[in-house]
C-alpha positions in Angstrom: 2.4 1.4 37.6 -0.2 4.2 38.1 -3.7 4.5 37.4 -5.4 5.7 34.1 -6.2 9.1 35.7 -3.0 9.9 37.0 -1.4 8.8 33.6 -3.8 11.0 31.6 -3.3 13.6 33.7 0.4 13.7 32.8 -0.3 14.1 29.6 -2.3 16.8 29.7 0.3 18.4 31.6 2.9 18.2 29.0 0.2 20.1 26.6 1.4 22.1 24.0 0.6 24.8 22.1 2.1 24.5 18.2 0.4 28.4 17.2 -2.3 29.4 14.6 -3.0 29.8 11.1 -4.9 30.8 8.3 -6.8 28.3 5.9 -10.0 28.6 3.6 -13.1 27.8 4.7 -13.2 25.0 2.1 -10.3 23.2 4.4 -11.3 24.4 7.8 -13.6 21.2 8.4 -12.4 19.1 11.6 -10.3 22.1 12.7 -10.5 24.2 16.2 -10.8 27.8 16.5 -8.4 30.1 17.1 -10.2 32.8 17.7 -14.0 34.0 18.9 -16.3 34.5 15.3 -18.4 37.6 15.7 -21.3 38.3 13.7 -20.5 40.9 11.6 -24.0 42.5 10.5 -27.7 41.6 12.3 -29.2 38.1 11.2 -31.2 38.5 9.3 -30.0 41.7 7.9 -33.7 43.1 7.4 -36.9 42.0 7.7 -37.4 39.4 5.6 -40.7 37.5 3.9 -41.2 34.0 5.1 -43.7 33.1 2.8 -45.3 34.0 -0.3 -47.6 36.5 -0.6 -48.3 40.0 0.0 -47.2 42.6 2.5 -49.7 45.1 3.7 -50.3 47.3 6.8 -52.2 46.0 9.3 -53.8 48.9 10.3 -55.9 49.0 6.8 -57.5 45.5 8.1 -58.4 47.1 11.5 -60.0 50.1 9.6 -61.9 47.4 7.8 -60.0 47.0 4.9 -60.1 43.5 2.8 -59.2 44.1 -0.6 -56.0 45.8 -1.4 -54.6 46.8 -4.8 -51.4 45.3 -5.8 -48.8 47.8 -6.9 -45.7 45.5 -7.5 -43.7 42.4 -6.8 -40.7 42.1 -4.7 -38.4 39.1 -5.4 -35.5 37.9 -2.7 -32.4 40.3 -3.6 -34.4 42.9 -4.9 -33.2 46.4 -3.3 -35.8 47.5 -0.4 -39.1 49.1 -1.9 -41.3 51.5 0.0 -45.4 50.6 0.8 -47.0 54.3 -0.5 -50.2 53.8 0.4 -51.6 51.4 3.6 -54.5 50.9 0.9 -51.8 48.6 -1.6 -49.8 46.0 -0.9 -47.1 44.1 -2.6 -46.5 41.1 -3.8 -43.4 39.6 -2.0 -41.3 36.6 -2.2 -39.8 34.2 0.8 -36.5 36.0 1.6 -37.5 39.1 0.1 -37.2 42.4 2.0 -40.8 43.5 3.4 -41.2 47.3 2.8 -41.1 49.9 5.0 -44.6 50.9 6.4 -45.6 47.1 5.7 -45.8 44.9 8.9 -47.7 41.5 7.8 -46.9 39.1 5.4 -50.2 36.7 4.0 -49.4 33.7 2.5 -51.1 33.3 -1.0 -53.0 30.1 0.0 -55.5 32.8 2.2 -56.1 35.1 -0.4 -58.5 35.8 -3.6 -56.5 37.5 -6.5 -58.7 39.2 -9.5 -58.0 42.1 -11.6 -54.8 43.4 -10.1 -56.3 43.0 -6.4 -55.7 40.8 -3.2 -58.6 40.2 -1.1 -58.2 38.2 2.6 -60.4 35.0 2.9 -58.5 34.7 6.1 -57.9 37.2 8.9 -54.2 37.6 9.2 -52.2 38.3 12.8 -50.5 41.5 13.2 -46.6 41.0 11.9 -47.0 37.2 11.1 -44.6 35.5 8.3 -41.8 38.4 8.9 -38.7 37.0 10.3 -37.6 40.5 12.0 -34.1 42.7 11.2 -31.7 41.2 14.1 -34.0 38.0 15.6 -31.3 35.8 15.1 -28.6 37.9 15.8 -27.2 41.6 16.5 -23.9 42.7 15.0 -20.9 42.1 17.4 -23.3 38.9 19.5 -20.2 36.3 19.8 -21.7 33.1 17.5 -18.8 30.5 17.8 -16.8 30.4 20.5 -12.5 29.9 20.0 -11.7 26.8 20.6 -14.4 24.9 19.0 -13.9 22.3 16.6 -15.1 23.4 13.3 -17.9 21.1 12.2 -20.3 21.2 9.0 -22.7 23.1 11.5 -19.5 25.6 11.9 -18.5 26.2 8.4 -22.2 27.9 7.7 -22.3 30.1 10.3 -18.6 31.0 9.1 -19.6 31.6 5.6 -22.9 33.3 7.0 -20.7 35.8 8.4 -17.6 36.2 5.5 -15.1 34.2 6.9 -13.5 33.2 3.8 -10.5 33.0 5.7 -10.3 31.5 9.7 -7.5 31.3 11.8 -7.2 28.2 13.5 -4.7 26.2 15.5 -1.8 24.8 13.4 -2.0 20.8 14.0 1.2 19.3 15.5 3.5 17.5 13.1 3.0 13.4 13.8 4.6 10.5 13.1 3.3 6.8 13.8 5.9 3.6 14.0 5.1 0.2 14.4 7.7 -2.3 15.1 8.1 -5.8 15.0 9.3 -8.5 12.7 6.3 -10.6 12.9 4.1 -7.9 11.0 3.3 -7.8 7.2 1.3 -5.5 5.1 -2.1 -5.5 5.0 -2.4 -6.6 1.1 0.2 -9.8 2.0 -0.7 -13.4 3.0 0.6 -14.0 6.3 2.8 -16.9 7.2 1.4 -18.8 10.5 4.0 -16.8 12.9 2.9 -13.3 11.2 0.3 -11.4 11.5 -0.6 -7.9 9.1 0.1 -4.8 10.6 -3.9 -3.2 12.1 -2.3 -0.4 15.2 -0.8 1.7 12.6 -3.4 2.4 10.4 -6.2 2.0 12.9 -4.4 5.3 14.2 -3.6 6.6 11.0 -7.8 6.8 10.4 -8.2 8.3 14.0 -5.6 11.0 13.5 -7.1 11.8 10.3 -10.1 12.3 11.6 -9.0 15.9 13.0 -7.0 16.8 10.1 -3.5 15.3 10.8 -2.0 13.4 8.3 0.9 11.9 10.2 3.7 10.4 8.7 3.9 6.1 8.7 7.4 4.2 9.4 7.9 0.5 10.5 10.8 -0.7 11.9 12.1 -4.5 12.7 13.8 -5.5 16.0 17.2 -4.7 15.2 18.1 -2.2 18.1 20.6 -0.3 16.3 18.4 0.9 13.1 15.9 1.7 15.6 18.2 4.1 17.7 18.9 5.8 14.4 15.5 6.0 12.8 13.8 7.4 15.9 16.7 10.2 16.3 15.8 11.3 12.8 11.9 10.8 13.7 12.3 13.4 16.8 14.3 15.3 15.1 11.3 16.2 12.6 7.9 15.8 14.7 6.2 17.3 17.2 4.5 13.9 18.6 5.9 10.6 17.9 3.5 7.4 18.6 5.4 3.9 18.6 3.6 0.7 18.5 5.1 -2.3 19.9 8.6 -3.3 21.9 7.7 -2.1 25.2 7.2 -4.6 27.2 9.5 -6.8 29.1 10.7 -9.0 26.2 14.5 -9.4 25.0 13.3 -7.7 21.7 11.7 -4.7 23.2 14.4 -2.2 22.7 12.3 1.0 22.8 12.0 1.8 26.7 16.5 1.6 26.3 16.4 3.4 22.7 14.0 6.4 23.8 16.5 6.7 27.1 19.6 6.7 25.2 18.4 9.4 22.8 17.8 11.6 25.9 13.9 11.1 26.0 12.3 11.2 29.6 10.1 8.9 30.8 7.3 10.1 32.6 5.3 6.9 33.0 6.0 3.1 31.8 3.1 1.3 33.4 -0.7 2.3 33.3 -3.6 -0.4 35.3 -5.6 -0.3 32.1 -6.7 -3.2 30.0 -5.4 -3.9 27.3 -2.1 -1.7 27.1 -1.2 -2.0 30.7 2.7 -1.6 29.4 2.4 2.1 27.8 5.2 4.1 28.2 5.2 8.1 27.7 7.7 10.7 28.0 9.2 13.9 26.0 12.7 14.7 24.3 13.3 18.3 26.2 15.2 19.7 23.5 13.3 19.2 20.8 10.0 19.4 22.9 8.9 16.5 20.9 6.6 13.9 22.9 6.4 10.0 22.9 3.8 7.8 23.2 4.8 4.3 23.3 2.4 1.0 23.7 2.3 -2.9 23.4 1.1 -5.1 20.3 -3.0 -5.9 20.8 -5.0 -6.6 18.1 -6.7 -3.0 18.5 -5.0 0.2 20.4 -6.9 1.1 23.4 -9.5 3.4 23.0 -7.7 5.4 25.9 -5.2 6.2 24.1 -6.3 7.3 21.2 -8.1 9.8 23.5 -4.7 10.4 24.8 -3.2 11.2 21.3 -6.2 13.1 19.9 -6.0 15.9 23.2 -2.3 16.8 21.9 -2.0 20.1 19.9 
């Protein structure tokens, strides 16, 4: 018997790495980084309105300028467009591109428009409302860090920077078994020594959760057919989870299965309740590892957290 530490430190010592790949950015949600994300131009990419209004030089107003002649309007995605004269000004739309030789955006609710002209009815600040060229971020600055899981916060920056396309790490292949002839299906009516099957698809849902999609198999306490199901299950998975048949009961085959098919225990025994009986070890030559634990109603939390740090 050793202690939950030591135990999940045994895991995590048995970590693998199962490579990267390439997916869309419409399937990259729940998945971790594979690499560092670099922005690849300066955020935002020029200096850019944040209200509506009009641009002007602010060196008019301190030459005592208050009325300035509108010579055109810039909408967001409209190419740049030079201020001529520091006399004008443009009208300009949130997100469009203030022109060069303008510094100060006004917001419409502080000015008087009449016959083709803007006049202040209140004194602006020198380069308010522009959201400067590079504030955010200069091309190259690191903006997600590999390793990261890829959350809906994630996938904008990603798209903000034309990742149409991120590698991230492949997720191991996994398979989940419960055993025992006392479990049903969910959609069944149980007879009063049954009870429907909850550990499987509580960890089906958790496994899902980051993207694995892990294949489901029951088996009943016959030793032999499990001895033959689980050499196939190795065989085909990077991480196999068993529920059930560890303990010390005349039925619990596994702990004698898993040794006879050349799997190594590394632990049988954690002080944890509930699931004080969990087993773990690893087939060497397929490099597959086994997580193993008794009945409850719910899986420890534990180890879940065990199963969701493989990969």
């Amino acid at each position: 018997m050793i202690s939950f530490k030591d135990a999940y430190k045994k895991v995590l010592d048995l970590y693998q790495d199962f490579g990267h790949e390439q997916v869309s950015l419409e399937t990259a949600m729940g998945r971790i980084l594979a690499e560092d994300i670099v922005a690849d131009r300066n955020f935002p990419p020029f200096n850019r309105a944040t209200k509506d209004g009009i641009a002007i030089n602010y060196d008019a107003i301190e030459k005592g300028l208050t009325t300035f002649k509108i010579r055109r309007v810039l909408a967001a995605g409209m190419p740049p467009q030079p201020l001529m004269d520091a006399s004008n000004c443009v009208e300009i739309m949130t997100g469009a591109v203030v022109p060069d030789n303008a510094d100060t955006v006004v917001m419409y609710e502080h000015l008087f428009i009449e016959n083709g002209s803007a006049t202040l009815t209140k004194s602006p600040n020198r380069g308010q409302d522009i959201h400067i060229c590079g504030s955010d971020q200069q091309k190259g600055n690191l903006v997600l860090k590999k390793y990261s899981t890829i959350t809906a916060s994630e996938i904008g920056v990603l798209a903000a920077v034309g990742m149409a396309s991120i590698k991230v790490r492949t997720l191991p292949k996994m398979a989940i078994v419960s055993t025992g002839n006392e479990l049903v299906e969910v959609e069944e009516i149980p007879l009063p020594h049954q009870i429907r099957k909850s550990n499987i698809h509580t960890l089906y849902s958790a496994l899902s959760e980051v993207g694995i999609v892990p294949t489901k198999l029951h088996l009943a306490d016959e030793k032999s057919s499990i001895k033959k199901a689980l050499d196939n299950t190795l065989q085909k998975h990077n991480a196999v989870l068993l529920s059930g048949g560890v303990s010390k009961g005349k039925f619990d085959f596994l702990p004698q299965v898993l040794e006879e098919l050349g799997v190594e225990k590394i632990f049988h025994g954690v002080f944890q309740r509930p699931g004080k009986p969990f087993w773990f070890g690893i087939q060497r030559e397929t490099n597959t590892v086994v997580f193993s634990f008794p009945v409850t109603q719910y899986p420890p939390l534990q180890i879940i957290m065990f199963i969701l740090r493989i990969g």
